[in-house]
C-alpha positions in Angstrom: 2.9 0.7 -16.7 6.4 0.4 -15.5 7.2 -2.8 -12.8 9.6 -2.0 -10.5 11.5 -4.8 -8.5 10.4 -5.7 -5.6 13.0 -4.4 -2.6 15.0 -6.7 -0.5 14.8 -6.8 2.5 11.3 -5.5 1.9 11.4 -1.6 3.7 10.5 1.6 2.5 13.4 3.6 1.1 13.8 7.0 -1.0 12.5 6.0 -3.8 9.4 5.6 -3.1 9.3 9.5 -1.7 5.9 11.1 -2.5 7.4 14.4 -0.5 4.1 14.7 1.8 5.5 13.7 4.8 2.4 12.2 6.8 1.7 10.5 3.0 5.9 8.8 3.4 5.2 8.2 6.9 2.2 6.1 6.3 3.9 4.1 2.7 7.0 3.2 5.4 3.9 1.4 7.9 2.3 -0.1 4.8 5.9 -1.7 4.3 6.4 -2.1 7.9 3.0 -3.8 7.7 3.3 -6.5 5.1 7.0 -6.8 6.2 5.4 -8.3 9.7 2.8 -10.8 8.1 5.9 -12.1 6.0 7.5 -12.3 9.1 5.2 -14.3 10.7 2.2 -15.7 8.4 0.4 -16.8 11.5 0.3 -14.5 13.2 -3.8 -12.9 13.6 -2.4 -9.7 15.1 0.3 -8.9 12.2 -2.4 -9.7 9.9 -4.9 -7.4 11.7 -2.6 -4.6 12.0 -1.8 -4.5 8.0 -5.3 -4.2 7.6 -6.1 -1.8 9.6 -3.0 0.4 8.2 -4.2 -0.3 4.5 -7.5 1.0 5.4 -6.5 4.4 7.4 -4.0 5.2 5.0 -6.1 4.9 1.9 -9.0 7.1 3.6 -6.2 9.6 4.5 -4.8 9.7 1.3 -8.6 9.7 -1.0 -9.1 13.3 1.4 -5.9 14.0 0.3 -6.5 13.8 -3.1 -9.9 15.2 -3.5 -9.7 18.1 -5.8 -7.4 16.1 -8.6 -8.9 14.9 -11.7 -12.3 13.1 -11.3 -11.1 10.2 -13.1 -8.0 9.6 -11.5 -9.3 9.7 -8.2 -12.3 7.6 -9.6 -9.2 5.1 -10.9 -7.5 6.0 -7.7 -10.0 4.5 -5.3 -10.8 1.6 -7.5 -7.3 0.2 -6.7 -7.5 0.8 -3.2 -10.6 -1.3 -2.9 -9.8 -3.6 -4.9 -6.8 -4.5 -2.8 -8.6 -3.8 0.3 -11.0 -6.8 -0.6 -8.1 -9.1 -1.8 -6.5 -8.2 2.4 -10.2 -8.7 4.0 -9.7 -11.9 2.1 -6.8 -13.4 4.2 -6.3 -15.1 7.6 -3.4 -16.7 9.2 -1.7 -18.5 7.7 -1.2 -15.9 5.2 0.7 -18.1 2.1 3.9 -16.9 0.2 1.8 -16.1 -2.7 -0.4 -13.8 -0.8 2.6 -12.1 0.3 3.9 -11.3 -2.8 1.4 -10.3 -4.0 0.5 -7.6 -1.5 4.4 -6.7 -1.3 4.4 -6.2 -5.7 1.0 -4.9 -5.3 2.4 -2.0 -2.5 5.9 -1.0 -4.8 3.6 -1.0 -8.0 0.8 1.1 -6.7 3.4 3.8 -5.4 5.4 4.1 -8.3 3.0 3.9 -10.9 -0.3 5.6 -9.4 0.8 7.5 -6.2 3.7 9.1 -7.8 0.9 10.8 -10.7 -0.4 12.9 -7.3 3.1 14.4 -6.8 3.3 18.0 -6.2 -0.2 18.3 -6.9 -2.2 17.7 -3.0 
């Protein structure tokens, strides 16, 4: 696996193009998302919103994805929940470590597992 630096400032850019546009559009509120709780660690509603995002986009994008190999979407949605439990996890104050984690976790994910599903949904 390949890590990838982490932005700065933290925003979705080109790079991180999966060329399904409601799949970009929803990668740009995931960064949107964890921008916000950086933004403001206390804040319950920042931190509500992320989690609500993670969990909408990663059901969209499993449908997406459900006539690709069995053990990648197997692998796929492993990753998703596992990150989903490590978000259900937090409340405000959300620490620095926490954050960096979810923003590493985010650029990883899209370049190294996403980007497999290009040209192939």
């Amino acid at each position: 696996m390949t890590t990838y630096p982490i932005p700065e400032p933290y925003c979705w850019d080109e790079s991180f193009a999966v060329f399904y546009e409601q799949l970009d559009e929803e990668h740009k509120g995931l960064f949107k998302g964890i921008f916000e709780v950086a933004k403001d660690p206390k804040s319950a509603t920042a931190v509500g919103d992320l989690k609500k995002k993670v969990k909408d986009h990663f059901a969209y994008e499993e449908g997406k994805m459900a006539n690709l190999d069995a053990a990648y979407l197997t692998d796929h949605k492993k990753k998703h929940s596992d990150f989903v439990s490590k978000l259900e996890a937090l409340s405000p104050p959300v620490d620095g470590k926490n954050i960096e984690f979810a923003k590493d976790w985010l650029v990883q994910h899209i370049k190294n597992t996403d980007f497999q599903y290009k040209g192939k949904l």
